[in-house]
N, C-alpha and C positions, 0 to 999 in steps of 0.2 A: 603346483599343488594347491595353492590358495585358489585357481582358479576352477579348481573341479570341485574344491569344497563350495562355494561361492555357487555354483551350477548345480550344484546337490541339495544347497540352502533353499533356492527360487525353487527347483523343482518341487522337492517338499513341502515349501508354502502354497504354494500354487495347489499339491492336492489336498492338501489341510484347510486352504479359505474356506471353501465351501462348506464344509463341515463345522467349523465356526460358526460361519454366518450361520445357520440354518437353527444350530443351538441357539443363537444368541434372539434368532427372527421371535422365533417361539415364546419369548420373556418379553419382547417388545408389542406381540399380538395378545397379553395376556390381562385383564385389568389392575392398575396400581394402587386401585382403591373401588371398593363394592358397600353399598351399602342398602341390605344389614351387608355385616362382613360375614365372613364363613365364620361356621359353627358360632355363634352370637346367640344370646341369647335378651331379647327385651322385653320389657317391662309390654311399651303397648304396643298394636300391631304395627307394621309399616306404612305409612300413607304414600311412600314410592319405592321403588328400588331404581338404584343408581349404580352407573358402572363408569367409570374415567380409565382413558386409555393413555401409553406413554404417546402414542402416534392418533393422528387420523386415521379408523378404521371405518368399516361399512356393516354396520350392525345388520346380519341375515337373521338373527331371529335370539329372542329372550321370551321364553314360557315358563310360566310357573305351577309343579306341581305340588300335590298333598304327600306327605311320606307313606302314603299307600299306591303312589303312581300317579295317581288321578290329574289331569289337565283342570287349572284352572285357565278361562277366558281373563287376561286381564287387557286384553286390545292393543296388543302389540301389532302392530301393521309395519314389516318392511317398504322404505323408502327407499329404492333404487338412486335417487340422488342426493342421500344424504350419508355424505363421508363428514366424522367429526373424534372427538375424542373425550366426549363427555354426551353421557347420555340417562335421562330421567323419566322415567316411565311411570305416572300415578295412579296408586290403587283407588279408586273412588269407592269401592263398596267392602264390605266384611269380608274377609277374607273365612272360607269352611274350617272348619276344628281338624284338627290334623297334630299330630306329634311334634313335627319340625315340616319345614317346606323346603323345595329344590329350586333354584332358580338356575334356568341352562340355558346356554349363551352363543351364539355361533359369530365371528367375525372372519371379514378379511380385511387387508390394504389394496389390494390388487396387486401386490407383488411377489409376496411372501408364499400364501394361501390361504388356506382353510383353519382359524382352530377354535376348536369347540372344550367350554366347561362349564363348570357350576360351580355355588357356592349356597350352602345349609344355612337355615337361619330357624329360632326357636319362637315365641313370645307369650305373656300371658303368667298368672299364679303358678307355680310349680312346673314350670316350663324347664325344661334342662337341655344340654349342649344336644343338637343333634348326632355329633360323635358316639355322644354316652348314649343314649336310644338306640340306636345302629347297636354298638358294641351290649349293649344288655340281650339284643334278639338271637343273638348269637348263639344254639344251642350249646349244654356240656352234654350233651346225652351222651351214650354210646350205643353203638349198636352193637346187636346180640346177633352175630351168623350161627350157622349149625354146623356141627363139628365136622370135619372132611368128610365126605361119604355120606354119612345121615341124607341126603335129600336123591343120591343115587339109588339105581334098581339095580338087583344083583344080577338079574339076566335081561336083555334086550325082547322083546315083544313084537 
């Protein structure tokens, strides 16, 4: 008896590792500290943005947009031979007037794969969370349909 529970155990771990790890990969390829941080709001602009990782990854790409989409150029160039876990990218010039900004993020380890995010950042007089921005565009409208039938023809043509 002990020994088919025991075989029942391994089996069961064995299809559950995976599934662990792959949770677990995803927190380890994510950054442990950004700066600005998400939804942050500053006083003045950023002079860099910063990303620190728990691991060595391989930074494929960090662009930063206006909260209308728009790309800004801030000269991020992938380096195919730089795997690290800390990475500082400097704004040298004014950053365009914009609500909040995006900054999006691509890494891998080479082992793991792929993951991709972002983190919102605010700054300036009367600057607020990008959260709250986001969330204020949000219409309450309602729409008005036409009552069943109203837009049908009573005979085909």
């Amino acid at each position: 008896m002990n020994q088919k529970i025991l075989t029942l155990f391994t089996a069961l771990m064995l299809l559950i590792s995976p599934i662990l790890s792959a949770q677990h990969s995803h927190g380890i390829l994510t950054p442990g500290v950004t700066f600005p941080q998400d939804d942050s709001v500053l006083i003045d602009p950023p002079q860099m943005v910063t990303m620190s990782f728990r691991v060595d990854v391989r930074l494929l790409k960090l662009a930063l947009y206006t909260a209308e989409e728009e790309w800004i150029d801030i000269g991020f160039q992938y380096d195919p031979g730089r795997k690290n876990h800390n990475f500082v990218l400097p704004i040298p010039f004014e950053l365009p007037a914009s609500d909040y900004y995006i900054a999006r993020w691509s890494v891998t380890d080479d082992v793991r794969g792929l993951v991709n995010g972002e983190f919102k950042f605010a700054f300036g007089d009367g600057a607020i969370p990008p959260s709250e921005t986001i969330s204020s565009q949000i219409s309450d409208r309602e729409e008005v349909l036409p009552s069943t039938g109203a837009y049908r023809r009573e005979t085909l043509q």
